[in-house]
PLY file of the C-alpha trace (Angstrom):
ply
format ascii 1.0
element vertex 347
property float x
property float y
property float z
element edge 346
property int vertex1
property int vertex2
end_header
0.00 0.00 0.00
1.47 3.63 -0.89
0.20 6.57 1.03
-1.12 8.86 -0.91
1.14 12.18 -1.27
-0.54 15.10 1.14
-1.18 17.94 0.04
-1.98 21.40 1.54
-3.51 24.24 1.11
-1.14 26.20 3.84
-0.04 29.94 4.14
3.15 30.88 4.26
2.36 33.75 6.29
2.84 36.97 7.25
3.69 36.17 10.51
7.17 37.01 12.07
9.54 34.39 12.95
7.02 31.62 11.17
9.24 29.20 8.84
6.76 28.54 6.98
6.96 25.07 6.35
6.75 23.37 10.06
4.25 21.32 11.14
3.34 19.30 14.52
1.03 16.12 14.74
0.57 14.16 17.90
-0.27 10.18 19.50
-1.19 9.22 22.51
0.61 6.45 23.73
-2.27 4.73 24.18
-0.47 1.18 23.97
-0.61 -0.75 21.03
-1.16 0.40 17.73
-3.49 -0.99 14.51
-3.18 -0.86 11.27
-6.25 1.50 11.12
-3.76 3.98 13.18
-0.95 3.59 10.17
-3.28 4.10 7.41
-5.34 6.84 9.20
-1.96 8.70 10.53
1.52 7.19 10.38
1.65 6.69 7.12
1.03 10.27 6.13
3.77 11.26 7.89
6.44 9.47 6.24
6.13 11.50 3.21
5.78 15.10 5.11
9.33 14.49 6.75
10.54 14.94 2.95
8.98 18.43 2.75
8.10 19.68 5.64
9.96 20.12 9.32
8.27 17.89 11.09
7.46 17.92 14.78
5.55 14.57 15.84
4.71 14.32 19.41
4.14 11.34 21.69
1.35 13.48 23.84
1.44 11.58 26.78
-0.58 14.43 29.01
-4.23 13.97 26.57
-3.28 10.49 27.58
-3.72 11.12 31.08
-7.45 12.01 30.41
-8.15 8.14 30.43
-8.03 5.58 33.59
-4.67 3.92 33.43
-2.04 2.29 35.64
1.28 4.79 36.43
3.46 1.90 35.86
2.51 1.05 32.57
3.15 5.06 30.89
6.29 4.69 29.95
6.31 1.63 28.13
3.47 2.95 26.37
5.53 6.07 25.37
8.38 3.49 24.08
5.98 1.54 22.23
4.71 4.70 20.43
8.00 5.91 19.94
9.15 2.31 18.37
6.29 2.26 15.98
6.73 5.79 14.61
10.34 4.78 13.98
9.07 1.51 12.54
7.03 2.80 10.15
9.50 5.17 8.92
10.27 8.20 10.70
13.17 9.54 10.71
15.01 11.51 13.48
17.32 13.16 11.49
14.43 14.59 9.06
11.72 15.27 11.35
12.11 15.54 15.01
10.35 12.73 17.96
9.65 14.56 21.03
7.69 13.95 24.64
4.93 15.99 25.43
5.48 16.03 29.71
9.07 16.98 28.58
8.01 20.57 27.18
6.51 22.05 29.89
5.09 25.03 27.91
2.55 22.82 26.14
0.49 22.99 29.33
1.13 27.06 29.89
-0.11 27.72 26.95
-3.01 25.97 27.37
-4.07 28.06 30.09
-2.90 31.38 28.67
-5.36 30.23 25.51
-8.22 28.70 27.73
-8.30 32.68 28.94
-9.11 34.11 25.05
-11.23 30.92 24.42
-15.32 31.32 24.99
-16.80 28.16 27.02
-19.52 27.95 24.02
-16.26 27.23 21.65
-15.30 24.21 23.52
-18.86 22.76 24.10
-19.66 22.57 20.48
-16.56 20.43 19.84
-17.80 16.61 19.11
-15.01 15.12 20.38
-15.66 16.25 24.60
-19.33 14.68 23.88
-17.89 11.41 22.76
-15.44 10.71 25.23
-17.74 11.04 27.87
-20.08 9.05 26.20
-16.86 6.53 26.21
-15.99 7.09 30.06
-18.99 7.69 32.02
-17.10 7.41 34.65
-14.46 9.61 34.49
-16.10 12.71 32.62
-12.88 14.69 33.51
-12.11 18.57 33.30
-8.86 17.12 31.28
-11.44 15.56 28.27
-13.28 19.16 28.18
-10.07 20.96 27.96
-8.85 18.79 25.62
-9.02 21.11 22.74
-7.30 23.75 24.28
-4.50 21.39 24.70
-4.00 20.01 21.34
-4.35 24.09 20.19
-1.68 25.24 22.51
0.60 21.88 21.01
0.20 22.99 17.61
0.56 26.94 17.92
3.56 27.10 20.46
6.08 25.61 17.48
3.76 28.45 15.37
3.19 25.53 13.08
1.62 26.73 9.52
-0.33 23.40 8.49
-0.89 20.22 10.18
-2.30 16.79 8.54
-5.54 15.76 9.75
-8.58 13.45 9.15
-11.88 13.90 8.89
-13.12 13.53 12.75
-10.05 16.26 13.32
-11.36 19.09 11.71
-13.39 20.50 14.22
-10.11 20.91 16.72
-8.04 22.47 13.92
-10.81 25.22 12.87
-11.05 25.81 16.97
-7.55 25.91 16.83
-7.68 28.58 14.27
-10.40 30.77 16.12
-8.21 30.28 19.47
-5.21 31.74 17.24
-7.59 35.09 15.90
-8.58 35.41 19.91
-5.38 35.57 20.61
-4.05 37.73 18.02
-6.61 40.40 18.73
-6.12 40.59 22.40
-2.35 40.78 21.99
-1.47 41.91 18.26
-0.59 39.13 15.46
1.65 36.58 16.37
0.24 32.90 15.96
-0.21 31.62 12.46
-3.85 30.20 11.97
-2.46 26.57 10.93
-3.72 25.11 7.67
-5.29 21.21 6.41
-2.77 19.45 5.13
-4.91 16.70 3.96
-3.59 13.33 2.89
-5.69 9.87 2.12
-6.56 9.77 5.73
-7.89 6.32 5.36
-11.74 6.01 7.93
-11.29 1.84 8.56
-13.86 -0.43 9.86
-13.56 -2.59 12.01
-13.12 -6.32 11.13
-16.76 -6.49 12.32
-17.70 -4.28 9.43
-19.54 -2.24 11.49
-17.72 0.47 13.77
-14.33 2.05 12.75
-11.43 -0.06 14.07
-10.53 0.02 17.93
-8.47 -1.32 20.11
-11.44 -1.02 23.40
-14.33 -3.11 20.35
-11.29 -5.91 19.86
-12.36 -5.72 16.71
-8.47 -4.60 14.50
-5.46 -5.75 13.45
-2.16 -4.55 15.40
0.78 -3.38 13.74
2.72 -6.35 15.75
0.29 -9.17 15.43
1.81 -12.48 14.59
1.12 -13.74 10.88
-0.65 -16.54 12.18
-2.79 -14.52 14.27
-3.74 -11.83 11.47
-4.65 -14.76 9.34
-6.99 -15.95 11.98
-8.11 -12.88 12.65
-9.15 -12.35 9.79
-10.30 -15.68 8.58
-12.70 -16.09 11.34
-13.88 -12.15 12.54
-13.53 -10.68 9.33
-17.26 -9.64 7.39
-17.67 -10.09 4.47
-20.98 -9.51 2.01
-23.79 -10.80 4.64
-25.83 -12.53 1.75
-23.19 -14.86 0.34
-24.18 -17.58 2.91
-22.48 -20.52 0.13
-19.51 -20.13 -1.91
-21.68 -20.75 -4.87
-23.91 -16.86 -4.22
-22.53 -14.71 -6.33
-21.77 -11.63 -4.04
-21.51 -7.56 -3.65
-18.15 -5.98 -3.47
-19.76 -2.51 -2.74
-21.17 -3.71 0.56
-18.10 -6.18 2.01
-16.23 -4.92 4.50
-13.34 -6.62 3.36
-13.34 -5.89 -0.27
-12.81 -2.24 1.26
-9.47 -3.40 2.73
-8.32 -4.23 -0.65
-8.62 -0.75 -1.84
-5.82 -0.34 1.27
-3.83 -3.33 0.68
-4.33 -4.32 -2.48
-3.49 -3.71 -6.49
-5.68 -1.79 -8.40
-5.51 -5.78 -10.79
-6.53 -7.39 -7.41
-8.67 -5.40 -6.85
-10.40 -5.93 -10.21
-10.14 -9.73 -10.28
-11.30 -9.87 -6.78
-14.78 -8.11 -7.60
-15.33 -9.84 -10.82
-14.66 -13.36 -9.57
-17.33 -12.12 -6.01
-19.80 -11.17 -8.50
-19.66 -14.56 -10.44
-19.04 -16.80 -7.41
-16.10 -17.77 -8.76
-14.40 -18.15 -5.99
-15.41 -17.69 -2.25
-15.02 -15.39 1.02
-11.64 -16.94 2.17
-10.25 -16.89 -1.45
-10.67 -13.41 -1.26
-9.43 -12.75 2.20
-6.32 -14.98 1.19
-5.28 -12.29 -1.08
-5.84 -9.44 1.15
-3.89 -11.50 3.81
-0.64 -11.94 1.61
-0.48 -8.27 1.08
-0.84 -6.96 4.58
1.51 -9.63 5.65
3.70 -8.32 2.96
3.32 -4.42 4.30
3.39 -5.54 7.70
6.48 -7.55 7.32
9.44 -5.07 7.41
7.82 -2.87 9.54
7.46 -5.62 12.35
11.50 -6.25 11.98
12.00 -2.50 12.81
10.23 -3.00 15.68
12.01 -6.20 16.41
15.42 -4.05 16.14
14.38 -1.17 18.00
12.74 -3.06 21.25
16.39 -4.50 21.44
18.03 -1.15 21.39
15.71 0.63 23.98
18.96 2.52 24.67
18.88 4.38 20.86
15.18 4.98 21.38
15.22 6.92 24.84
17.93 8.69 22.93
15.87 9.84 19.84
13.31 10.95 22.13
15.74 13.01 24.62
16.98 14.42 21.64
13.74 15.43 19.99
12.07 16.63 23.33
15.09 18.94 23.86
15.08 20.55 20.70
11.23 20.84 20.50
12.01 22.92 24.17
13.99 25.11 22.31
11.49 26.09 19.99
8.74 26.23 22.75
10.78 28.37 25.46
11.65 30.83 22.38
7.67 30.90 21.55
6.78 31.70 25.23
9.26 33.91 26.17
7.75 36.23 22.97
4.31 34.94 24.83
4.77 36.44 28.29
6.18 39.57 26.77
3.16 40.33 24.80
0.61 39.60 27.46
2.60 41.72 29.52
3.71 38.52 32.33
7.21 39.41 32.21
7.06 41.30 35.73
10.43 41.23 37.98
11.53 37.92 35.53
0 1
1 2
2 3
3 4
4 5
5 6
6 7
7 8
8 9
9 10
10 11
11 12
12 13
13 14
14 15
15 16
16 17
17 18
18 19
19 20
20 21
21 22
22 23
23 24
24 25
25 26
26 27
27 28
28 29
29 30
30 31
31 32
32 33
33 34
34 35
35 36
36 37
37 38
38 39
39 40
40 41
41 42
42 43
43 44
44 45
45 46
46 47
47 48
48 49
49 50
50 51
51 52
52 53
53 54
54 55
55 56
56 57
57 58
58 59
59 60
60 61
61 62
62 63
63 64
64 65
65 66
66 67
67 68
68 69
69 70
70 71
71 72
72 73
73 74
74 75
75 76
76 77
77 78
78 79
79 80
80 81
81 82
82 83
83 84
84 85
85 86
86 87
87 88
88 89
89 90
90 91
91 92
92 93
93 94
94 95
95 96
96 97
97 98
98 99
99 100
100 101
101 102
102 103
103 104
104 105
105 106
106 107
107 108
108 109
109 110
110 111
111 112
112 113
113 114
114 115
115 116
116 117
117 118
118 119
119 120
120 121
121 122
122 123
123 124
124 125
125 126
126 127
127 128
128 129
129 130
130 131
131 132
132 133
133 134
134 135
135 136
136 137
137 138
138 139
139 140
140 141
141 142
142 143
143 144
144 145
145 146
146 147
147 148
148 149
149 150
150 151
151 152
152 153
153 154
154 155
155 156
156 157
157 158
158 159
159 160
160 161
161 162
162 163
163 164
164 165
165 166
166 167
167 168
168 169
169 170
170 171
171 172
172 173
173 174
174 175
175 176
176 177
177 178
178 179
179 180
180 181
181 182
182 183
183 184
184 185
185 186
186 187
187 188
188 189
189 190
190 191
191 192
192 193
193 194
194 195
195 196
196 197
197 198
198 199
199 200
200 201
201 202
202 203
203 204
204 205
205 206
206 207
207 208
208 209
209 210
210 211
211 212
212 213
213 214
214 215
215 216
216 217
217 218
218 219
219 220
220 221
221 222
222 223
223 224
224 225
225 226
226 227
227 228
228 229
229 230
230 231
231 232
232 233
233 234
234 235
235 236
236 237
237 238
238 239
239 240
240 241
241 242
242 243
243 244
244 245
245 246
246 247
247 248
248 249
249 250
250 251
251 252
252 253
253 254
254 255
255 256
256 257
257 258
258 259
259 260
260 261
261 262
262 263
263 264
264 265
265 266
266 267
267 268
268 269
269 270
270 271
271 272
272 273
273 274
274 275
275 276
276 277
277 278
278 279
279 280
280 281
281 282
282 283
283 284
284 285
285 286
286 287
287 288
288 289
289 290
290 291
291 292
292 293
293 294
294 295
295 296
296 297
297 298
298 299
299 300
300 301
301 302
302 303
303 304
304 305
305 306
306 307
307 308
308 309
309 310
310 311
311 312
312 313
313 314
314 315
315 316
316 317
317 318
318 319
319 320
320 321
321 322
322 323
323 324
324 325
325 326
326 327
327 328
328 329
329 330
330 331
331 332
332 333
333 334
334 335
335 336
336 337
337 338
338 339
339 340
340 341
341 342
342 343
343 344
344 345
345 346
């Protein structure tokens, strides 16, 4: 599968001290990832690092809006950090950094929380269905959660980021949070543009809801062959009226079919539809293909991994290094910040 190039429809600018051509994306390290995560995110990023400077972040404090165990954090970070490198990052083109490690993340968010209306935040889906997800633990952290991700992408003044579909709404508030600010205090943030890539929506293997690790229902990026074969084999959906091999079936409305268009040739593609239609051949025929080419995609990415989980040494370093020269940038931003909004008092 090749990512499809990004493209973007950003501004260079008029803003002072802007390069023009950074950008800053963020994962929680939510543990492990799926291959609804690459296609969605990861892979778009591979290609930006070739034209753009690149600041991904591993944003370990969103990740503290969710229930989880201290302990477990910072092999979560590592395992985030492994699978960006795995996929194809590359620290000397685009820089890895820590969230927690860059303090000024979180001042910024408050200094923007103080130019950004309540109403703002409340219309943002995202708040709505996380507590929906976590009735339990409807946290000030999930409603604030746009603020955050704002003050992440304005403090390196980034001028586009790439983002899907469900993203939009925190990039446009991230945009309005950037005019609040700039007409409080005079211009100074850029208002960050789409840079907008495949940005592939996967369902599930239950062909129903998009692909999640909390519905079981996806394929991880580290998943044994064997087990992706049964995974798919025996969970995957394909066109609910082809009970025998001999019904001719509907591409258009099998789940799996769609993962070809991810996975497959454009020729596979072809023959796989035209031999569904005609029954000639059946459901695990078709998923035997798809199989062989995520296994293919899968493979080298998976002996990455492999290398880099036995050099944990060479990862903590790529992400000391990154962290510390994303502070740079940040410290530079908020200095500039607390002079224009005038908290620069006896400092």
């Amino acid at each position: 599968m090749t990512a499809n190039t990004p493209t973007t429809g950003d501004s260079k600018g008029s803003v002072t001290g802007v390069t023009g051509r950074r950008i800053f994306s963020g994962i929680q390290p939510s543990g492990r990832l799926h291959i609804g995560n690459y296609l969605g995110a990861i892979s778009q990023f591979v290609p930006l690092q070739e034209e753009y400077d690149c600041i991904f972040g591993i944003v370990d404090l969103h990740a503290m809006t969710q229930i989880y165990k201290s302990k477990e954090m910072s092999q979560r970070i590592i395992n985030a950090a492994v699978n960006y490198l795995a996929c194809g990052l590359d620290p000397n083109k685009a820089t890895l950094m820590l969230q927690s490690g860059v303090q000024e993340h979180a001042e910024l968010a408050w200094i923007l929380a103080t130019v950004t209306p309540l109403p703002w935040i409340q219309r943002v889906p995202t708040f709505k269905e996380k507590a929906r997800q976590q009735p339990d633990n409807v946290n000030m952290g999930l409603f604030n959660y746009p603020v955050l991700m704002a003050a992440d992408i304005l403090i390196y003044k980034s001028v586009a980021v790439p983002v899907g579909e469900d993203q939009r709404p925190h990039l446009e508030l991230t945009r309005e949070i950037a005019r609040a600010f700039n007409a409080r205090f005079g211009s100074f943030f850029p208002e960050p543009r789409e840079i907008i890539g495949s940005q592939a929506r996967v369902i599930g293997l239950d062909g129903k809801n998009r692909m999640s690790k909390s519905l079981d229902n996806c394929i991880y990026l580290d998943d044994e062959p064997d087990v992706i074969r049964e995974k798919i084999n025996k969970q995957g959906v394909t066109d609910p009226a082809r009970v025998k091999r001999t019904d001719p079936g509907n591409p258009s409305i099998c789940n799996i079919f769609t993962w070809h268009g991810f996975f497959s040739s454009k020729e596979e593609q072809a023959y796989c539809a035209k031999e569904c239609r005609v029954a000639g051949f059946g459901c695990l025929d078709c998923k035997a293909i798809l199989i062989k080419n995520i296994l293919e995609l899968l493979a080298p990415i998976q002996e990455r991994q492999k290398e880099l989980m036995a050099n944990l040494d060479k990862v903590q370093e790529i992400i000391r290094d990154g962290t510390e020269r994303a502070r740079k940038i940040a410290q530079e931003t908020m200095k500039e910040v607390r002079e224009i909004t005038g908290l620069t008092y006896l400092i």
